[in-house]
DRENKOL-247096 format. One record per atom (N, C-alpha, C): y, x negated, z negated; residue in one letter. Coordinates in steps of 0.02 Angstrom, whole numbers, padded with zeros to 5 digits, always signed. Atoms other than C-alpha are relative to their C-alpha. Layout:
! residues N
YXZA;...
This chain:
! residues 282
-00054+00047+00017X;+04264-02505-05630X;-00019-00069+00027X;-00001+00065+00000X;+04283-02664-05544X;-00001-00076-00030X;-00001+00050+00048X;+04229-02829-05638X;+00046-00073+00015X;-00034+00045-00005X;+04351-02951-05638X;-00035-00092-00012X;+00035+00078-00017X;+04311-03147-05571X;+00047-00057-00053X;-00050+00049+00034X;+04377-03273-05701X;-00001-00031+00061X;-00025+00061-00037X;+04470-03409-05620X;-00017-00045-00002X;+00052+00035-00018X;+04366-03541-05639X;-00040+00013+00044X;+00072-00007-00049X;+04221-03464-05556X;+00039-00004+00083X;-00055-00008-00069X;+04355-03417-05422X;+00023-00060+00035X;-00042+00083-00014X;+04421-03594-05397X;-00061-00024+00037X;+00030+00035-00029X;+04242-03653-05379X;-00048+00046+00068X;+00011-00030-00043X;+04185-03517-05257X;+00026-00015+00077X;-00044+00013-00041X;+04338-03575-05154X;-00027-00059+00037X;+00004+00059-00035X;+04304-03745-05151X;-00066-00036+00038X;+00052-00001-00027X;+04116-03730-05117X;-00004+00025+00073X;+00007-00007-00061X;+04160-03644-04969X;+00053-00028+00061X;-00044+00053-00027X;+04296-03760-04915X;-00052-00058+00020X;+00056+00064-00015X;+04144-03897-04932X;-00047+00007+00085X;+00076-00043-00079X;+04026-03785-04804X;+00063-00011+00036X;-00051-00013-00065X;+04183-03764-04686X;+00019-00062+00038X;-00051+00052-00032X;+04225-03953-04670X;-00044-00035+00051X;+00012+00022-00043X;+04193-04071-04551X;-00107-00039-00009X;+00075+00003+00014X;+03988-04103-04516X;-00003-00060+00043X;+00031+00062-00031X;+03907-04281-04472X;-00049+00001+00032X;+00069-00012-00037X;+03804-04282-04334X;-00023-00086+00027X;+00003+00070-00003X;+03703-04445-04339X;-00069-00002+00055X;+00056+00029-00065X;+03588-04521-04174X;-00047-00056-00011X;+00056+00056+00032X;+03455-04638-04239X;+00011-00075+00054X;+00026+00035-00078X;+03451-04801-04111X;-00051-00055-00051X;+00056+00053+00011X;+03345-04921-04226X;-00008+00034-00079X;+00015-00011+00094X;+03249-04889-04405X;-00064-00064-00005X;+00049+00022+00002X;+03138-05049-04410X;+00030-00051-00039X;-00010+00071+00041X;+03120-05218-04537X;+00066+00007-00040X;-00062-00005+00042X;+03247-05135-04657X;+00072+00002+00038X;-00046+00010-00027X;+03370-05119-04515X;+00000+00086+00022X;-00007-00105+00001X;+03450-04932-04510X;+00057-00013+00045X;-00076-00006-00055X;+03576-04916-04354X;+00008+00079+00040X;-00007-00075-00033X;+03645-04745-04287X;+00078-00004+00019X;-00040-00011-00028X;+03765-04685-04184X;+00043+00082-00046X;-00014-00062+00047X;+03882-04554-04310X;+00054+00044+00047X;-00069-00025-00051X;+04016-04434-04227X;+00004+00072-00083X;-00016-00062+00049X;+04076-04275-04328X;+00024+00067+00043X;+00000-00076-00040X;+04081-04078-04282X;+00052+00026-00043X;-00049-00036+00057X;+04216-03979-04361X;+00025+00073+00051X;+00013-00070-00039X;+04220-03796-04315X;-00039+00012+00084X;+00055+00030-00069X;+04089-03825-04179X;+00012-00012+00050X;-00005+00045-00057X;+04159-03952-04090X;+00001-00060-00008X;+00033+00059+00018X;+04133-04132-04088X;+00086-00023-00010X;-00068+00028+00016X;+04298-04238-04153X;+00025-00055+00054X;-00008+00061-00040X;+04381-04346-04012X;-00009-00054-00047X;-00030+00069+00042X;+04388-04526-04071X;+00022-00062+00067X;-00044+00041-00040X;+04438-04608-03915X;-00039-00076+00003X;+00045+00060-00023X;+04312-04756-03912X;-00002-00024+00059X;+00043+00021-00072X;+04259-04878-03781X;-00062-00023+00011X;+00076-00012+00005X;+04103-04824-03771X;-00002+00046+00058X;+00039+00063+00027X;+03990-04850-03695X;+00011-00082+00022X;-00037+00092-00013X;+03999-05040-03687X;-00068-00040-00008X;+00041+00035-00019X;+03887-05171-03609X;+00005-00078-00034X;+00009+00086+00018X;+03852-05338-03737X;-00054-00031-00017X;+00094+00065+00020X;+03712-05463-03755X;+00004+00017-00064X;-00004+00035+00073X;+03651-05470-03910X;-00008-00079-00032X;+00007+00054+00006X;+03650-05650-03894X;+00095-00007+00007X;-00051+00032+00029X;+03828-05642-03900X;+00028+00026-00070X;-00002-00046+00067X;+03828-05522-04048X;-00017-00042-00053X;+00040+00048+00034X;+03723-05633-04142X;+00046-00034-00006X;-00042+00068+00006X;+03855-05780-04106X;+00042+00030-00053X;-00054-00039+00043X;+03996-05643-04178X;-00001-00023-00051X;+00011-00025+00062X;+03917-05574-04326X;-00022-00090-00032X;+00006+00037+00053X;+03864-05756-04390X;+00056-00044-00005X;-00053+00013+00023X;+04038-05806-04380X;+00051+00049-00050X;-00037-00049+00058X;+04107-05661-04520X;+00004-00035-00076X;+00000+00032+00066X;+04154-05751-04672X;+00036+00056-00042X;-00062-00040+00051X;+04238-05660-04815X;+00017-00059-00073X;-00024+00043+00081X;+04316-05722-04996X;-00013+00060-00050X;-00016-00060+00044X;+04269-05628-05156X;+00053-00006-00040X;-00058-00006+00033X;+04418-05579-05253X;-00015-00009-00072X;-00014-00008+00080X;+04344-05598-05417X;+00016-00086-00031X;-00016+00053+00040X;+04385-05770-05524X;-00020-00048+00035X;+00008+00076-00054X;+04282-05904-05427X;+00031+00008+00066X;-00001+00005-00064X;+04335-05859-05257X;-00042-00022+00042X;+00044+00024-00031X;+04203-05900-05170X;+00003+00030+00079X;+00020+00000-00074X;+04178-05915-04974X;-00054+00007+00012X;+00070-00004-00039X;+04024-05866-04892X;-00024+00049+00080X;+00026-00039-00068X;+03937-05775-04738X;+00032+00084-00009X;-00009-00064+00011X;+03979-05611-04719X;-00056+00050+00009X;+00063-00002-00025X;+03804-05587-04625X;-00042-00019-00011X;+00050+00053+00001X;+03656-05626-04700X;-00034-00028+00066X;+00021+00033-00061X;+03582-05744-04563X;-00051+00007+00004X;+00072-00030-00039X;+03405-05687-04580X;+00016+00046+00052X;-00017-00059-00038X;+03480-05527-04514X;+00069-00015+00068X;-00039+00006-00075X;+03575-05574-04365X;-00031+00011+00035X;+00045+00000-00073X;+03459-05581-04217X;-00010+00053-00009X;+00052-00065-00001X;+03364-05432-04264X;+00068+00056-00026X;-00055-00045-00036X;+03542-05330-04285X;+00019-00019+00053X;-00055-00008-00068X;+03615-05398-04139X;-00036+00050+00050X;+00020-00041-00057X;+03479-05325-04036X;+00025+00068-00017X;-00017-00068+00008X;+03499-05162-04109X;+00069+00025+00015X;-00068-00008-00010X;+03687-05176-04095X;+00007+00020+00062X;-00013-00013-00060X;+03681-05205-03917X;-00035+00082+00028X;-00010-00046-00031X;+03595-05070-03880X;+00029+00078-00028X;-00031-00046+00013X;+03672-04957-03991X;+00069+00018+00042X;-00054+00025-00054X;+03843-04999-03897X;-00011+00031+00060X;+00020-00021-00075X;+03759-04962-03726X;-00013+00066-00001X;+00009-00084+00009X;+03704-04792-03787X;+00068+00054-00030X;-00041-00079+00027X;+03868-04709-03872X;+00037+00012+00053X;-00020-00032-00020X;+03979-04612-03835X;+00092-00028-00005X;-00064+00013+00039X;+04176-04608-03837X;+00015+00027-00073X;-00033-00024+00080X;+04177-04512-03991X;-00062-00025-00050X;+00032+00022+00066X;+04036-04601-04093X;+00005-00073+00003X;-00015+00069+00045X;+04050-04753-04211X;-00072-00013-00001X;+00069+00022+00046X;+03913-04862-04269X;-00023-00026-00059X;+00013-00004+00094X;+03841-04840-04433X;-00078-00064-00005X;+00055+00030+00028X;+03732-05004-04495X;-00005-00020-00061X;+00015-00001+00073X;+03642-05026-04640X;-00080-00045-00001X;+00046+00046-00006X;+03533-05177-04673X;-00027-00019-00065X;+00026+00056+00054X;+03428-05259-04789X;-00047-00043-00013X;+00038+00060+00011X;+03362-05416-04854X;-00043-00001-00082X;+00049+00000+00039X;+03217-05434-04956X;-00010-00041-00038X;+00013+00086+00030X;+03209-05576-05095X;-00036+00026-00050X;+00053+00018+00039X;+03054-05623-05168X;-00014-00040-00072X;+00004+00050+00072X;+03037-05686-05358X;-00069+00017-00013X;+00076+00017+00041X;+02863-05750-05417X;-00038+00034+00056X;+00053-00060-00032X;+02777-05661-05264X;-00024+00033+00005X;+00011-00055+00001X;+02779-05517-05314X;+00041+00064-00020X;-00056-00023-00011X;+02944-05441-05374X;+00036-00015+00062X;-00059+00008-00063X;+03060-05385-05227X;+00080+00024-00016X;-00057-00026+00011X;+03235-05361-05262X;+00041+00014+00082X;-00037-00021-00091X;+03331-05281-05076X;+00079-00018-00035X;-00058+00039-00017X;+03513-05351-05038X;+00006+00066+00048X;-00028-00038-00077X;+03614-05235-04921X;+00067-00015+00013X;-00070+00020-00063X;+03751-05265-04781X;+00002+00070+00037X;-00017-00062-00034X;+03823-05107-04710X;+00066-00005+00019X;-00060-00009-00019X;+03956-05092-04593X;+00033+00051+00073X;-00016-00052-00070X;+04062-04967-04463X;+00018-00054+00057X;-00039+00056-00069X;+04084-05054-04288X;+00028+00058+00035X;-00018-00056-00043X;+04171-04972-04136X;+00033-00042+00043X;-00050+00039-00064X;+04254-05037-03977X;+00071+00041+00019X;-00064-00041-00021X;+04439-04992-03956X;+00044-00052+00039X;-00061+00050-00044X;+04590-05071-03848X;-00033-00077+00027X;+00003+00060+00000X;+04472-05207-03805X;-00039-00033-00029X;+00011+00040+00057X;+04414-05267-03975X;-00071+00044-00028X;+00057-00016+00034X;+04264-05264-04055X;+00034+00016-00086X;-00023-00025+00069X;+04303-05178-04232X;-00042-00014-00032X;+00045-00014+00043X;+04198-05201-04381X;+00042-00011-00092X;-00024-00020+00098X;+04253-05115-04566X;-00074-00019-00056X;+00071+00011+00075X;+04110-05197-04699X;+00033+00044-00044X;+00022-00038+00067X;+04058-05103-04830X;-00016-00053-00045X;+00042+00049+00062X;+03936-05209-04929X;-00043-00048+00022X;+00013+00066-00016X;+03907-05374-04906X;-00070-00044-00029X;+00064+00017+00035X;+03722-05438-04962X;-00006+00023-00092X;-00028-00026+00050X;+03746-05318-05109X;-00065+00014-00037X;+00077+00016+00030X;+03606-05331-05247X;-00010+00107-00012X;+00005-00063+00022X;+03549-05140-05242X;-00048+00025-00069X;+00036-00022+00079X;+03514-05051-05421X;-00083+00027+00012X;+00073-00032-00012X;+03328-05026-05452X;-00018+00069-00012X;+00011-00071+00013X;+03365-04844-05492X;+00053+00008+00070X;-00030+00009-00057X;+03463-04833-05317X;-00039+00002+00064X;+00057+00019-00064X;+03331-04895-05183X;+00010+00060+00032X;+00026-00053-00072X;+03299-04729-05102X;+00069+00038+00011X;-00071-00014-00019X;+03495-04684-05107X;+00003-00023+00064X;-00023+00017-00076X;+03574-04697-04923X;+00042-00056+00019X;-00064+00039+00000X;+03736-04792-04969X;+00019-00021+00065X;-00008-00003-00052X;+03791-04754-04804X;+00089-00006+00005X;-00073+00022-00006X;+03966-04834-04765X;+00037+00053+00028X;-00057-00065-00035X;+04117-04721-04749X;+00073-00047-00009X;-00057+00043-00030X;+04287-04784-04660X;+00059-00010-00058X;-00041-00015+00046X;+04432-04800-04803X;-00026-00010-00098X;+00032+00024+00097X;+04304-04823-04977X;-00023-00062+00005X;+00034+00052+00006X;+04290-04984-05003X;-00042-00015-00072X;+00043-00003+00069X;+04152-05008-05145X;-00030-00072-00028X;-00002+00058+00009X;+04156-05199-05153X;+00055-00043-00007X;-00075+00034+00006X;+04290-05307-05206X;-00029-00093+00019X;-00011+00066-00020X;+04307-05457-05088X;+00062+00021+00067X;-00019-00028-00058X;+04400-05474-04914X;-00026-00063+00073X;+00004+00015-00081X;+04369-05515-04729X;+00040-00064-00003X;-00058+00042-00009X;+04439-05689-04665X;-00005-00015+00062X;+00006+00023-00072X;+04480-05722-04482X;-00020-00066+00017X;+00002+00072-00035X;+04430-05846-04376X;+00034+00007+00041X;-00021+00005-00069X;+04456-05898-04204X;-00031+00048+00034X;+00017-00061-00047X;+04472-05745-04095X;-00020+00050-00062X;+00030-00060+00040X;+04471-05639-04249X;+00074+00022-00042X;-00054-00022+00036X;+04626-05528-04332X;-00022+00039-00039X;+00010-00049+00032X;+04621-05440-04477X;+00032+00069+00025X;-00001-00055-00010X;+04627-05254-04469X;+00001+00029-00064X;-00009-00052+00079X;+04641-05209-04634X;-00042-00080-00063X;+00008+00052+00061X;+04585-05317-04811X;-00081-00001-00001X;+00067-00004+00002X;+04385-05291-04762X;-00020+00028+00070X;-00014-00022-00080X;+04417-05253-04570X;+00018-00060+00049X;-00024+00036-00046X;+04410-05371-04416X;+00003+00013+00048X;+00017-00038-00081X;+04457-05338-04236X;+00005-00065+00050X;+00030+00094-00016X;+04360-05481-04143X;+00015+00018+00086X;-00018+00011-00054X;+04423-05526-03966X;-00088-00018+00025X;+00073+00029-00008X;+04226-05532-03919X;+00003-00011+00089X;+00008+00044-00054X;+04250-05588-03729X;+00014-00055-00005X;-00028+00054-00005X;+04313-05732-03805X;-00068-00054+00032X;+00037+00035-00021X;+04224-05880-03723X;-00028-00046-00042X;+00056+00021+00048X;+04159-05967-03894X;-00044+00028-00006X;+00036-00036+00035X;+04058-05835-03934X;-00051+00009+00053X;+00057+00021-00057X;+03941-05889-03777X;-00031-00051-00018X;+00057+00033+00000X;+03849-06024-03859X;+00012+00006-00086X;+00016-00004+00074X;+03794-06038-04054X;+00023-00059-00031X;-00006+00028+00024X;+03899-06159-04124X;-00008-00020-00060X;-00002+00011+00076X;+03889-06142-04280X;-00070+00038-00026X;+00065-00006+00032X;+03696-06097-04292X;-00041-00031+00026X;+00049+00043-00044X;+03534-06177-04253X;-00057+00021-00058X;+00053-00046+00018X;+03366-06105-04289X;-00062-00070-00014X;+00049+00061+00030X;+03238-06219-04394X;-00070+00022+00016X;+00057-00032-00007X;+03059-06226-04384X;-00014+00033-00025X;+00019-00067+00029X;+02972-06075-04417X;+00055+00061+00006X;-00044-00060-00013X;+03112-05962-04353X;+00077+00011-00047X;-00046-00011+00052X;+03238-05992-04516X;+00069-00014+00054X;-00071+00016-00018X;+03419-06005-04466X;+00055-00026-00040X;-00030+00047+00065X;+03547-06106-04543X;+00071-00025+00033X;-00064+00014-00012X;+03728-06132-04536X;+00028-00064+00036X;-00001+00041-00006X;+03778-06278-04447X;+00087-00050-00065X;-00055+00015+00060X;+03957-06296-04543X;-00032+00004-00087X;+00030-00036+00066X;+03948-06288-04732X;+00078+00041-00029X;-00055-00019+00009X;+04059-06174-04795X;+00049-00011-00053X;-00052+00020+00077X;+04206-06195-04925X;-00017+00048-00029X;+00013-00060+00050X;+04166-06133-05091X;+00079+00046-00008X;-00086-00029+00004X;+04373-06095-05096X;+00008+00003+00056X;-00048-00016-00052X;+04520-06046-05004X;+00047+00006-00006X;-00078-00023+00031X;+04676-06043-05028X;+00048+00038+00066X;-00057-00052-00023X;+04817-05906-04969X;+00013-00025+00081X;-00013+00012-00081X;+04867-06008-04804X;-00055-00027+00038X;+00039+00003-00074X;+04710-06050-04717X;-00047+00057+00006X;+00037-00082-00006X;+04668-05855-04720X;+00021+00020+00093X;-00010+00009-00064X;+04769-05860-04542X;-00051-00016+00045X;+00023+00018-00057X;+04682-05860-04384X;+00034-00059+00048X;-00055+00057-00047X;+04687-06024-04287X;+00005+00041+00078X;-00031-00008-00077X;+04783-06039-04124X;-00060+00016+00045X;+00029-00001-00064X;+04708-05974-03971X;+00006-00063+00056X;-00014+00077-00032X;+04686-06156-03854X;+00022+00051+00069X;-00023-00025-00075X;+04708-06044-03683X;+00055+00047-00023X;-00054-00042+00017X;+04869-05955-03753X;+00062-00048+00022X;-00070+00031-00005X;+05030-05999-03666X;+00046-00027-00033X;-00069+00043+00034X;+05173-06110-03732X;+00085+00055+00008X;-00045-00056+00003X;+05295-05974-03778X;+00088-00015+00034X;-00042+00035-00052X;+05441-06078-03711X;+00016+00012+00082X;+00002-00024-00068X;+05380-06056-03548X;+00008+00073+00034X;+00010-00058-00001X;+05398-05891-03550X;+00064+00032+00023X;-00054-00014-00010X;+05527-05764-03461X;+00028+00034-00040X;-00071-00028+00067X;+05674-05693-03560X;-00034+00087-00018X;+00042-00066-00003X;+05589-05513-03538X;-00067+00025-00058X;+00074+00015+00036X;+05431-05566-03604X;+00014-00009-00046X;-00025+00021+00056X;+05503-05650-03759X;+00031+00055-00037X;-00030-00049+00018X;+05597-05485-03778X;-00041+00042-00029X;+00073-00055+00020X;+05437-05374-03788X;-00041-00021-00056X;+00015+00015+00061X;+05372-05482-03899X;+00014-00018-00063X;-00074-00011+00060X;+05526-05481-04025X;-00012+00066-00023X;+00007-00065+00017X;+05510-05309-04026X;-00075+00032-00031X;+00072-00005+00038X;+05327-05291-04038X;-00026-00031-00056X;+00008+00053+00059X;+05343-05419-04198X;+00040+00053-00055X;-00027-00039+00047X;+05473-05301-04265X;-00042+00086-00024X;+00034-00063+00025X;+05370-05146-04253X;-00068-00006-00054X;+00040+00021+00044X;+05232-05228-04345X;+00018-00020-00068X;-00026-00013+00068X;+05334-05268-04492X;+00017+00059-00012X;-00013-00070+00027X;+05402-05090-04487X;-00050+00048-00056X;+00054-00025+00027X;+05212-05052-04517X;-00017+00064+00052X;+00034-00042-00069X;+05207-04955-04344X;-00051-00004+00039X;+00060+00012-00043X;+05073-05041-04291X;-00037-00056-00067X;+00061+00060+00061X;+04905-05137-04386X;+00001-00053+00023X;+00001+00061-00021X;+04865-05302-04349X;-00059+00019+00052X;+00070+00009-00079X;+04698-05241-04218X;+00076+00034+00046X;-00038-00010-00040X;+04859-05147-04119X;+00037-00051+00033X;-00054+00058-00022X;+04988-05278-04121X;-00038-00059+00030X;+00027+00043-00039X;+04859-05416-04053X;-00004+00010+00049X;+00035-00064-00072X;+04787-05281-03897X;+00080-00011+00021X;-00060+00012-00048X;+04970-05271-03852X;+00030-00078+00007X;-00037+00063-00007X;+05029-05446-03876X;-00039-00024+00064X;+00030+00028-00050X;+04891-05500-03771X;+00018+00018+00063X;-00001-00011-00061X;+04928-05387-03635X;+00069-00006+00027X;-00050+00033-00002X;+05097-05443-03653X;+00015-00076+00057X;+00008+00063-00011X;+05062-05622-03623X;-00033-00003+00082X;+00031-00010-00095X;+04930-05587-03468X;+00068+00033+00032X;-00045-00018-00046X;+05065-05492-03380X;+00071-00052+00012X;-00023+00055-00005X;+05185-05622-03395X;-00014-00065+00033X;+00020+00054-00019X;+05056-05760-03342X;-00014+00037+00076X;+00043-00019-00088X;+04998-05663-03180X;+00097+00016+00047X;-00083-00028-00037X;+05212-05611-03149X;+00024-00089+00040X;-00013+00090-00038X;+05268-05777-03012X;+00071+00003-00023X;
């Protein structure tokens, strides 16, 4: 006589092997040194690798990386609002290198997974670790980067956890704020125009004796709702000048973005190439 499977057991038999069946992370190491964890991730799903359509691989200094990442500000959402780095600035230089050459090494279908941390010292001899983790990727152009966790005090029962950033969970409540040459992409997502030509010298850092680094701005502890906008681009045409065509495309490309047909990293990538084709048309 056949023994009958309660339904519970049945349910979780199912879903255990729904787990084994799904999609598998295959991760490429490019740096593990000074608390700095960077890899190249892609995913397999019935043994094959998942397009993702990247532009990868991709050739950048890390001296302009460096400039980037220590321009990322965010706001936290809880009661003070507070403004600050998005990057701790010990950790710039020593990700950018890694960045760059992570970048130079992928692939079109892998992302880059970093995961950093900073070390703070009480009484010289307690260490409490800080972590910054975030997905980058090069698409249409744009340098992408989705934060995770922003100099995040990690639990002392935690430490040897991974807390390895995944695209869509955000596990921190603040958000991303553009600058110049920077659009949001989502409420903890920026998609940074990185050929821009600021991001060739270090304005806004300067390195003290003994190697420290230090903001040259100071930042606002606030913010209020309208200077969350990205300023004007200075080499961006006078829309006026512009032919009836052009003006058209970009009516339309304004309307599809309210529709919610397109994000804000899309609708920039096309506006721009909007605008260039217009400026190069006699």
């Amino acid at each position: 006589m056949r023994k009958r499977i309660a339904p519970a057991l049945l349910l979780l038999g199912i879903s255990i092997g729904l787990l084994a069946c799904g999609p598998k992370k295959i991760r490429v190491p490019v740096l593990n040194q000074d608390g700095i964890q960077i890899v190249l991730r892609s995913e397999k799903d019935d043994g094959q690798i998942t397009p993702r359509g990247f532009d990868h691989p991709q050739a950048i200094s890390p001296v302009r990386l460096a400039h980037i990442l220590s321009r990322i500000d965010i706001e936290t959402t809880d009661k003070q609002r507070l403004r600050k780095e998005g990057i701790p600035l010990t950790l710039v230089y020593d990700m950018a290198d890694g960045l760059s050459a992570a970048f130079a090494a992928a692939n079109p279908d892998q992302e880059i997974v970093v995961m950093a941390e900073r070390i703070h010292r009480r009484l010289g001899v307690f260490t409490q670790p800080y972590l910054t983790s975030f997905i980058t990727y090069m698409q249409d152009d744009q340098l992408v980067i989705h934060l995770s966790r922003t100099d995040w005090r990690v639990p002392l029962d935690e430490q040897d956890d991974r807390h390895e950033p995944t695209l869509g969970k955000p596990v921190m409540k603040f958000r991303a704020i553009p600058g110049p040459a920077m659009a949001l992409a989502g409420g903890q997502s920026l998609a940074i125009d990185w050929r821009d030509p600021m991001f060739r010298t270090p304005d806004n850092l300067r390195v003290l004796p003994g190697g420290r680094v230090q903001r040259r701005t100071v930042l606002m502890e606030s913010i209020e709702p309208e200077e969350l906008a990205p300023e004007p681009r200075p080499d961006e045409p006078n829309l006026s000048d512009l032919p009836a065509s052009a003006l058209r495309e970009l009516a339309d490309l304004e309307e599809a973005r309210d529709r919610g047909d397109l994000n804000e990293s899309q609708y920039q990538a096309r506006r721009r190439v909007i605008l260039k084709r217009a400026a190069e048309t006699p």
